[in-house]
N, C-alpha and C positions, 0 to 999 in steps of 0.2 A: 396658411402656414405650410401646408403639405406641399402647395408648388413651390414654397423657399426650401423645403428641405427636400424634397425627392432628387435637385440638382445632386447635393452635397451627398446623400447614402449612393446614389449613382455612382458618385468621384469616388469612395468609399469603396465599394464593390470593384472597381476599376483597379484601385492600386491593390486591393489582396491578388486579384486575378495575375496582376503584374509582377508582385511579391514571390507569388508560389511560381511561376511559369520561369523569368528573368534573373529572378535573385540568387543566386549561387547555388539554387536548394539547400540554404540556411536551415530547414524545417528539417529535414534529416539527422537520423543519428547513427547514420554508417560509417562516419570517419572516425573507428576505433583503433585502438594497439589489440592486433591479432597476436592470440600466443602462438609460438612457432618451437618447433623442435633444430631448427639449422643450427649448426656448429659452426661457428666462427673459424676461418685462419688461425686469424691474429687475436689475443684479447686485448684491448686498449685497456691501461689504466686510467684509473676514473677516479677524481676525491669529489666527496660531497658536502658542500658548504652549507650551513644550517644556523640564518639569526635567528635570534632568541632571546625574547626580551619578555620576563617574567612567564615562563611554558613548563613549570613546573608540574604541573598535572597533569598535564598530556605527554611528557619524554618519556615516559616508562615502557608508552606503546609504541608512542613513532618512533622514535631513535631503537626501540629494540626490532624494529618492523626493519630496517634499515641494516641492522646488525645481522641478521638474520636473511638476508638474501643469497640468492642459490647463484649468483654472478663468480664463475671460476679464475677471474683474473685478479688483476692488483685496485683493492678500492679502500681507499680511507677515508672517513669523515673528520668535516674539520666544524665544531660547532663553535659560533661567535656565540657570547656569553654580552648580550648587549646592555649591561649596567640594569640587570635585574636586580630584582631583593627581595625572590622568594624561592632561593635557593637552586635557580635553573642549572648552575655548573657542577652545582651538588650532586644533584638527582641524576645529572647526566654522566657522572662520574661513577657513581653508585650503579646504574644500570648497565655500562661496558662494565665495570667488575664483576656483577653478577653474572655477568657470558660470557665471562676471561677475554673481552676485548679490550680489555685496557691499549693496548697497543694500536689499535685499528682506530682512535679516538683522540682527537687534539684538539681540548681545549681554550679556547682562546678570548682573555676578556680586552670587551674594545674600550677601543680610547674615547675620550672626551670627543660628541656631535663637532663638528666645524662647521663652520657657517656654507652656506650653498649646497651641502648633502641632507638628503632625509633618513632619517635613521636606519631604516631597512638597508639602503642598501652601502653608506658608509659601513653598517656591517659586514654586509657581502662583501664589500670592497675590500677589507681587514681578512677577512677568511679564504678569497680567491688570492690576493698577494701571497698569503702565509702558505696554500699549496701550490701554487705556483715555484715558491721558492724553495719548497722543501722538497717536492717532489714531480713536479714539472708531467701534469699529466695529459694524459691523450683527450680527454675528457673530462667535464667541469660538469655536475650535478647540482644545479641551485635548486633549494627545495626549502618549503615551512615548515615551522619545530611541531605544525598541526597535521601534520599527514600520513598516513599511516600505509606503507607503501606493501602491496603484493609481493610475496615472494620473490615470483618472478618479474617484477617490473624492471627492475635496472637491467637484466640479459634480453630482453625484450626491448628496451628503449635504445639499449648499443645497436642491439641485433638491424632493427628499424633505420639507425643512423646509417651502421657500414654500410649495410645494404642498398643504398638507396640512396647514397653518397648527400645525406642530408647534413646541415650545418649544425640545424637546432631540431630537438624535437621535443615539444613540448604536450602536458595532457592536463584537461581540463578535469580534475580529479572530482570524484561522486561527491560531492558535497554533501554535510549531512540533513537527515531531509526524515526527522520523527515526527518531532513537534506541529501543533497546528499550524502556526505560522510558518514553518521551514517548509512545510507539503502545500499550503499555498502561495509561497512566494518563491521561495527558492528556484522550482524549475524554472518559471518566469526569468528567473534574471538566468540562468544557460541561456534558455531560448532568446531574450533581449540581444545576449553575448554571442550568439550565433547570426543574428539579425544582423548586428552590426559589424560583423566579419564573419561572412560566411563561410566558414571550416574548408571548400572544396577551393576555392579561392584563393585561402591562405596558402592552399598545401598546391597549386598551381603555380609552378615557377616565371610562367607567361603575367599572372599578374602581380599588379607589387600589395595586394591586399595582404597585411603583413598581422599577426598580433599572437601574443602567447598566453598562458596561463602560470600565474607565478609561482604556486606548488609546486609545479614540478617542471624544471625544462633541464633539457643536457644540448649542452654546446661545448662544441671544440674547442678547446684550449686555442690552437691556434686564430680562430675565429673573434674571440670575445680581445685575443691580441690584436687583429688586425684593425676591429673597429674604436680602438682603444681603450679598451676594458669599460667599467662601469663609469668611469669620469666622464664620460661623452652621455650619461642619463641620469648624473647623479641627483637631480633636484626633479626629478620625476615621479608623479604620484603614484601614475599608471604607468610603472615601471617596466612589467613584462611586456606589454604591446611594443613600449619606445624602444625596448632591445632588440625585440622580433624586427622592427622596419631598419633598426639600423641596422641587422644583419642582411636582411632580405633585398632592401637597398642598393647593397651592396657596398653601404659607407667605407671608407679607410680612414685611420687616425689623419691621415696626411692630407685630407680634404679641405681647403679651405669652408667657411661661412656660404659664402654663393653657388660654390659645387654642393653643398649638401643641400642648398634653400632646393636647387634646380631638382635637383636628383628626387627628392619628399614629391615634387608636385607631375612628376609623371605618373601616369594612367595603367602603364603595359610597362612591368618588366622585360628586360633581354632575358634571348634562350637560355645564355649561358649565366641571370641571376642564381645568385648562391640559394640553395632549397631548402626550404623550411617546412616544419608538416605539425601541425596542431589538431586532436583528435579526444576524443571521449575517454571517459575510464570507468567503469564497473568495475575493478577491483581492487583498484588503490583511493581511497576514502582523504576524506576531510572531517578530523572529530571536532572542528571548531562548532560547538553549542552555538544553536540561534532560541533559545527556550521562549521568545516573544519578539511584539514587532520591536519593540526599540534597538538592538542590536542590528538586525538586518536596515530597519531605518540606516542606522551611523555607517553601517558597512557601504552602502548606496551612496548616501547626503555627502559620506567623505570625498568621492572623486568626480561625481555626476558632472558638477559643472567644470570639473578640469576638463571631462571627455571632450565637453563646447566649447575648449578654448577662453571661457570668461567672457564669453560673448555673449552680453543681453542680447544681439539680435538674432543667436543662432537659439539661446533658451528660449525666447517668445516663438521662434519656427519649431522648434521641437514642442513645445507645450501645444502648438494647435495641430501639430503634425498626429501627434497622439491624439488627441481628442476625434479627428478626423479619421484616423486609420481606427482604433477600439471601441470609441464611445459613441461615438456615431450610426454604427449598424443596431446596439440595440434600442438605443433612443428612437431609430425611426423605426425602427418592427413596432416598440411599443406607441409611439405616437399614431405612426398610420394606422394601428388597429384602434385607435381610439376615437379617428376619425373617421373612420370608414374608409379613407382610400386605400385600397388594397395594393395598390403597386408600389405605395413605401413600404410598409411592411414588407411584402415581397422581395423587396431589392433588402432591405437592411437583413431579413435575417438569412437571406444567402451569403451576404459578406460576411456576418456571425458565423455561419455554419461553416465557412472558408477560413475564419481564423481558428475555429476552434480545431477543426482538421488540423492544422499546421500546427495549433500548438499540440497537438493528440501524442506523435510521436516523443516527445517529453514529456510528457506525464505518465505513458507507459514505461520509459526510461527507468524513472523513479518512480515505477510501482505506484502511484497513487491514483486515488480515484477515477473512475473516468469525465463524472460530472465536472472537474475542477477544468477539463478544457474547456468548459461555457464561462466560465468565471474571470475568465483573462480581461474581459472591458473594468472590472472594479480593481481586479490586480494592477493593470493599467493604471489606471485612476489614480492608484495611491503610488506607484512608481514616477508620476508625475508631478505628486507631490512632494516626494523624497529629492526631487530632481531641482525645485523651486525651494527647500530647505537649504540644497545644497549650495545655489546661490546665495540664499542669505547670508548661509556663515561663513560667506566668503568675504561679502562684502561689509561683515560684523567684525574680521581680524580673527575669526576662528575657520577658517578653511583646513582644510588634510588633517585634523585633529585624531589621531591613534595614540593609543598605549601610553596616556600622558603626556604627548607631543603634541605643539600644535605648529605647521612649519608656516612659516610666508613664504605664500605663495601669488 
């Protein structure tokens, strides 16, 4: 048995070596928003659009986190009120009175889902029209009714844009991370999200490795016009990535079908690709509760198999792709010692000791234990599971299932 597996923890050993050395340094977490003192020329105005579909107990803090920014130019928020019924445009109305913003705050409830959008972002799509048209600003702020923004985030995310003449700049906000389950799982899915777009990557104008974080991203008004607003991603699950590449891309509304197929499947952006920069956050939060696995389950199972395209043969590649990259190094540490041949062991728990290094830096991130970077093969495990759920309930008629929706997809 140990000359059939010593191949496999060998290939195993091979692709971390390949991983940490080739990979974009994914494993890293320096691509943060530095706070900065620079004073701006110009201040762009900026609205910030906010769905919200039943966020009733969490507006008090986000929308006041938001109201309360130290950004000295022109910023209004425009919150879409998406046929809740526990009171979201209440509350949200209630909380700009109590900070005499009433004026800084436009409520807006959306109309009736149409077919071909998913709810998120025909929201968005109702709240960027309505600034657009009211106030035509320099900057568009899309952001969850769940996030609880730093003071300074918004003068720091213009600051980051002018400077550095970026289109979008997006952050992968702290996600919250108490709970048992949230401190074993959570960092996992950053680092999964870092894997699969390596952050240095993204923010490289040279390649077109493109994706964003949907809390929080600021894009140019004129930007999000040129690729033709949200109607060019509106049945998109994984909504932020498909904006980031249609921005990054360098899409135009005016593209035909075959300029875009061509444009998606090159390798190496041009110099002159439009810049995009996606990066970490320490101080702007995400209070979305994960209190056990079944919510983080749905959170995963909802998009997992969108990520593959619906592709049985790309799920069956990913399902042994994981098993070979995580589950692999400890099963032959533990086999080979069970065997006596010492060179499986040997090989599996250097590959172990090579993932658990890469995931280290995340787990420091989020302050948690340090034991939990040995733990990534079972976190694995079950992330693989959530991944093979998520096919099912795709091909059950229950795919992208959120907030009492369920879209066909």
């Amino acid at each position: 048995m140990t000359e059939i597996l010593f191949p496999v923890v060998l290939l195993s050993l091979l692709i971390w070596i390949g991983l940490l050395t080739l990979w974009g340094q994914f494993w890293r977490t320096d691509q943060q928003l530095n706070a900065t003192e620079t004073q701006l020329e110009k201040l762009p105005s900026i609205c910030a659009v906010i769905p919200a579909r039943n966020e009733a107990d969490l507006l008090p803090k986000t929308l006041r986190s938001l109201f309360c920014q130290n950004y000295p130019g022109s910023f209004t928020i425009f919150l879409v009120d998406d046929q809740s019924t526990d009171g979201t445009a209440e509350i949200a109305q209630q909380t700009a009175q109590a900070l005499n913003k009433n004026q800084q705050l436009h409520v807006i409830t959306s109309q009736a889902l149409p077919l071909g959008w998913s709810g998120k972002l025909w929201a968005m799509e109702q709240g960027i029209n309505k600034a657009i048209a009211t106030l035509e600003p320099d900057y568009l702020l899309l952001t969850d009714a769940d996030i609880e923004h730093d003071v300074a985030n918004l003068h720091q995310l213009v600051t980051k844009a002018e400077q550095e003449d970026l289109e979008l700049v997006s952050l992968m906000v702290r996600l919250r991370c108490e709970s048992f389950w949230e401190k074993f799982l959570i960092p996992a899915f950053v680092f999964f999200f870092q894997k699969l777009y390596p952050f240095r990557w993204v923010n490289n104008p040279k390649k077109l490795t493109a994706a964003a974080a949907g809390g929080c991203i600021l894009i140019r008004t004129a930007t999000l016009k040129r690729i033709g607003g949200m109607q060019v991603i509106r049945q998109a699950l994984i909504d932020d990535c498909a904006l980031a590449h249609a921005v990054k891309s360098g899409f135009t509304q005016s593209q035909d079908s075959g300029d875009r197929t061509k444009s998606q499947q090159n390798t190496i952006a041009s110099p002159h690709s439009p810049k995009i920069w996606l990066g970490l956050s320490s101080s702007t939060h995400s209070l979305r509760p994960y209190l056990s696995l079944s919510p983080i389950w749905d959170m995963v199972a909802r998009t997992a198999f969108t990520q593959l395209n619906y592709s049985p043969l790309l799920l069956i590649g990913t399902i042994i792709g994981m098993i070979l990259v995580y589950i692999i190094p400890p099963l032959g540490f533990i086999v080979g010692a069970l065997t006596g041949n010492w060179l499986v062991p040997l090989t599996g728990l250097s590959a172990w000791l090579l993932m658990s290094l890469a995931y280290l830096p995340m787990i420091r991130f989020y302050q948690c234990p340090v034991w939990l970077a040995f733990c990534l093969p079972i976190i694995a495990l079950l992330y693989n599971l959530m991944t093979l759920d998520s096919a099912l309930r795709y091909w059950q008629g229950r795919g992208g299932a959120w907030k009492g929706r369920v879209y066909k997809v």
